[in-house]
C-alpha positions, 0 to 999 in steps of 0.5 A: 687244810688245803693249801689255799686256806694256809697261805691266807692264813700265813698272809693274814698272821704276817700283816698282823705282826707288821701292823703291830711291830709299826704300833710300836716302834719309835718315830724319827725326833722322838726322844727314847732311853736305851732299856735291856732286860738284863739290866747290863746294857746292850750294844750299838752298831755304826751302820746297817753292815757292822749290825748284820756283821755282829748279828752273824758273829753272835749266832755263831758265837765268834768272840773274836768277829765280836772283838774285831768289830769292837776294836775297829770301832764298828759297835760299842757298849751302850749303858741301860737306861742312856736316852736317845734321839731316834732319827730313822726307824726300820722293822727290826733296828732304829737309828739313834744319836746317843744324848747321854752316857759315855758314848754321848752323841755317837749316832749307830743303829740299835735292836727295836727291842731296846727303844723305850 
């Protein structure tokens, strides 16, 4: 396969995974619960720079970056199953306002994969 017919190949696969990870993903105003696969809840980050800082602390297993950013109040534990306000939607995050739960009207951004 030449080098042409691979890019357009390339290019053809990414619009298709843009175009159905927009399918899918929540509008601003649309009421969702918060839903894990493991059941055990997942965790919300204050803004788009906590999000990226707990990102890279998780790939590089540092529990104590992890325990920073928990302590300083960057990202908290949210229940599975806690309904939300989505209020913007990216690519791969949403913002959200917390309706219910412990954490009840705190406002963070969240993995798409947890919107439901």
């Amino acid at each position: 396969m030449n080098i042409y017919k691979k890019f357009v190949l390339i290019f053809i696969s990414l619009i298709a995974f843009f175009s159905v990870s927009f399918l899918y993903a929540a509008m601003p105003g649309q009421e969702v619960s918060l839903i894990s696969s493991s059941k055990k809840g997942m965790v919300m980050c204050i803004d788009k720079n906590a999000y990226d800082q707990w990102i890279k602390a998780q790939v590089a297993k540092d529990s104590d970056g992890i325990a920073e950013l928990l302590f300083a109040g960057k990202i908290w534990h949210v229940d599975d199953g806690t309904p939300a306000l989505v209020l913007e939607s990216g690519l791969f995050i949403t913002k959200a306002r917390l309706e219910g739960g412990k954490n009840g009207g705190k406002t963070g951004w969240v993995d798409n994969i947890y919107i439901k």
